[in-house]
N, C-alpha and C positions, 0 to 999 in steps of 0.2 A: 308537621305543620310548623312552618316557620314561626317564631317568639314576635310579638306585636310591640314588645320592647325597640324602640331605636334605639341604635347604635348598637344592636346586639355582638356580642362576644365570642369570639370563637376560635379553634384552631385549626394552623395548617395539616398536622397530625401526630408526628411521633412525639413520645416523651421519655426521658429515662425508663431505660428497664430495670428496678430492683426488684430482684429476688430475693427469697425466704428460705426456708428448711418447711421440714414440716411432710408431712402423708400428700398434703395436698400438692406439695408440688413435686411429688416423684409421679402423680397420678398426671397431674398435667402441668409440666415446668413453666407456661406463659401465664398460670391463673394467677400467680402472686403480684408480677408483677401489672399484670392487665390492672387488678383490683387496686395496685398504688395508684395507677395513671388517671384512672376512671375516679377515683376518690378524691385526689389533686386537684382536678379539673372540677369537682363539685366543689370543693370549700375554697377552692378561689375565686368563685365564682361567675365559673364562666357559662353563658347561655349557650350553645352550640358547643357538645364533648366530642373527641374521638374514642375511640376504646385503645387509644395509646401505642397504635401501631407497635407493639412491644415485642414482634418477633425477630423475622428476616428483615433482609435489606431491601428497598423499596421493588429492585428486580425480583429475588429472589422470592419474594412473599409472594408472587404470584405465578413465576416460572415455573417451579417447585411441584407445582398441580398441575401444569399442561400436561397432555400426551403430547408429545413432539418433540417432549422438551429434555434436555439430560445434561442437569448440572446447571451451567450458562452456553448449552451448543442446544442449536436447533438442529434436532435428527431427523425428523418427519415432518407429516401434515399437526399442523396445529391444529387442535380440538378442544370445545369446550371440558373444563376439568368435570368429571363424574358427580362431583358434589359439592356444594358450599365452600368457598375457602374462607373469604374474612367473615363469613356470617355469625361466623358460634363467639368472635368477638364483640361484634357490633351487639348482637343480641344481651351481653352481657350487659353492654354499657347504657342498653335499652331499656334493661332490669334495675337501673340505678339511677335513669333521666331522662327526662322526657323530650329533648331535643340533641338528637346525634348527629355528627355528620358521616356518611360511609366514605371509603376515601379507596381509590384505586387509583396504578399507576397507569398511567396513560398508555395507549398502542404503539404512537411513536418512538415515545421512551423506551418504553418494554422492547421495543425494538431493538434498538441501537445500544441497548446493554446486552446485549445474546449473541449471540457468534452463528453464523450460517455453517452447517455442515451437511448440509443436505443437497440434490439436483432441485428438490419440491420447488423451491423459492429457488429467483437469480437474483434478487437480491431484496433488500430489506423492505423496498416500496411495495412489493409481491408479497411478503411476510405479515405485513401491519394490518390488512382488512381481516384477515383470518386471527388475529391476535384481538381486534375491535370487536370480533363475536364470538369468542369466548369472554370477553371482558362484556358484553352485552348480556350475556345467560349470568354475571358475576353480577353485575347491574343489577337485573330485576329482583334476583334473592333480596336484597338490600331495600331497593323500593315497597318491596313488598312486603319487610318485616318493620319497616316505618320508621325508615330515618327522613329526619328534615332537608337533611342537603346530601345527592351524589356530589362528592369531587374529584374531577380526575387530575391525577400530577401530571404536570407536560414538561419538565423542566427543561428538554430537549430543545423545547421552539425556540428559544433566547438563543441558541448558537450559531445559529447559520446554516448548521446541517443537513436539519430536516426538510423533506418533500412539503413546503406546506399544505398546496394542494391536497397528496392524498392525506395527510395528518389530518385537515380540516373531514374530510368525507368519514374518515374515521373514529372520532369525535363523533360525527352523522350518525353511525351507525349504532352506538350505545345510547348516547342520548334521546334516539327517538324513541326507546323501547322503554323508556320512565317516565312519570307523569309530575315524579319530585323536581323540586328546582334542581339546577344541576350549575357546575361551577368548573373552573378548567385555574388550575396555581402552574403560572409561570415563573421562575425563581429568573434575577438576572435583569440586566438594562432591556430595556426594551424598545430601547428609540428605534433599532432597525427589523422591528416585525410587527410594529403595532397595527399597523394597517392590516396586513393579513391575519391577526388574532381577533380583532374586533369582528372578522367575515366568522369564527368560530359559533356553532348554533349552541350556546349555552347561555344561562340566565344570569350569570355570575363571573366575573373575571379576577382574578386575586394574584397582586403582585405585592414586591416587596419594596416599600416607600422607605423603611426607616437606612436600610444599607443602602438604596440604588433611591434617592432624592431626585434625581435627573427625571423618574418616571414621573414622578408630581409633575413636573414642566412638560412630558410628552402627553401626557393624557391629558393637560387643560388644553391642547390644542386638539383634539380630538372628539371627536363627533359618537360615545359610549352606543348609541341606539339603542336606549333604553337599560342596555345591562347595569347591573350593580356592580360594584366593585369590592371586593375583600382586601380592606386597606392594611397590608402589613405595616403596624408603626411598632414594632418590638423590635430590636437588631436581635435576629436568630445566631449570628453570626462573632458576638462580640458575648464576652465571657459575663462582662459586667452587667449590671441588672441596672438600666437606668431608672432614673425616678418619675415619678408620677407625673412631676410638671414635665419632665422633657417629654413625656408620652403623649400628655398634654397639647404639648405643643404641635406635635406633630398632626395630631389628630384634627386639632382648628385649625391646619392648614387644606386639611382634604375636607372637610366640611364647606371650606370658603369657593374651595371648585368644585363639588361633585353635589352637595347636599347631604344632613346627615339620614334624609331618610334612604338614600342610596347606599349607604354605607355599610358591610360589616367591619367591624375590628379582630384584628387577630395579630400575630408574630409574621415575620417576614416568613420566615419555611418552620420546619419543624425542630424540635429542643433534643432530639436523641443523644446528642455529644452535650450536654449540660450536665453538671448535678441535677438530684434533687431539687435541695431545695434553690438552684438559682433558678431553675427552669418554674418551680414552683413561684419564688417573688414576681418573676418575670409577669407568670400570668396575674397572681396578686395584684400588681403596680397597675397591666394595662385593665381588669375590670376596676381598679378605683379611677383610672384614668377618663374611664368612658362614664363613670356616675356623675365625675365631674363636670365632662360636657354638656350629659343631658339637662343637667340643673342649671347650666349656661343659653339652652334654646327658648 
């Protein structure tokens, strides 16, 4: 269930991985650091956790389990993987909060990080529906162990590359099989795809305002159709941890075009290349950020 707090808090997903010694992480090397990430994200109080994406690379975290899949080459028919992949994290972070978000990499993206080696597929447009329904069966595990927000990474669509037509029917085909809100993070300017991103059947759209400010000026000219937006005002991207006011500031500037009940907050993309603790002030700074605001409505 989404938090009835406005301006809730949240992230795009990774966060540093530290590791431990110890029994338990010869038994399973990502519990240490899952339990930093999950921990971090409670005492800095953020409302919407991930479970810290703390393994693989956003490809590989899901490739890894396809049947089809070997390595980053597609060899086969892609196939739903046999069993849960991000589940036994989510569920961790589910045992520690009450509002999570599950996070998977998008079809198109997942696409276009894999290498064709197969006759199956001619080329990646052919590849992506059957990638959307294993990401669909990955989907519902998540829905169904009760996280507040599905979100898929697209970062793809910002480049020009992608098919957006099929991209969009793809998107289609996970989202209609969850009844959670669901959200699509586009990292990247977005003057030249906003139009066909807004066609995306998802509840939630989440870009990055504090490094790409240009998108504040493409989306007040734009017609959301009801979605919400996942306003990144944290620079994912910049080493230094701004302060409260500049977060501040950025945040009353989307409030003045979107409204804050439209609003989540969160970091432009995710903190995996931060420290500790800067990825920790980061978040730190943007929940005092947002107590701020709401004390200002």
């Amino acid at each position: 269930m989404m938090p009835e707090q406005i301006l809730p808090t949240t992230v795009v997903g990774s966060y540093p991985a530290v590791g431990s010694g110890g029994l338990g992480a010869l038994l399973d090397p990502l519990k240490p650091a899952r339990k930093t990430a999950v921990s971090d994200q409670i005492a800095a109080g953020i409302d919407i956790i991930s479970d810290g994406q703390v393994g693989r690379d956003m490809i590989a975290l899901i490739a890894d389990f396809l049947p089809g899949v070997k390595g980053q080459d597609v060899t086969g028919q892609i196939h739903p993987a046999g069993k849960p992949i991000t589940l036994p994290g989510v569920k961790y972070a589910l045992s520690q909060h009450p509002a999570v978000k599950g996070i998977l990499t998008g079809p198109t993206t997942l696409a276009h990080g894999l290498a064709l080696k197969t006759p199956v597929y001619r080329d990646r447009n052919e590849l992506i529906p059957d990638l959307a329904l294993a990401l669909a069966q990955e989907a519902r595990y998540l829905a169904d162990a009760g996280v507040t927000i599905l979100q898929l990474d697209e970062p793809i669509l910002s480049t020009g590359t992608a098919d957006m037509t099929v991209a969009r029917e793809a998107v289609s085909i996970i989202t209609k099989k969850v009844t959670v809100p669901s959200c699509m993070h586009v990292c990247g300017n977005i003057r030249g795809c906003i139009d066909e991103i807004l066609q995306f059947p998802v509840d939630i759209l989440d870009f990055e305002f504090a490094n790409n400010p240009d998108n504040l000026d493409v989306l007040s000219q734009s017609d959301l159709k009801g979605k919400k937006i996942g306003f990144g005002c944290v620079d994912s991207a910049d080493r230094e941890v701004e302060s409260v006011a500049e977060i501040r500031k950025r945040i009353t500037k989307g409030i003045d075009i979107f409204g804050a009940e439209m609003m989540l907050l969160d970091p432009d993309c995710g903190l995996r290349m931060h420290s500790r603790e800067g990825a920790y002030k980061k978040l730190e700074h943007l929940v005092l950020a947002a107590h701020q605001c709401r004390e200002e409505l």
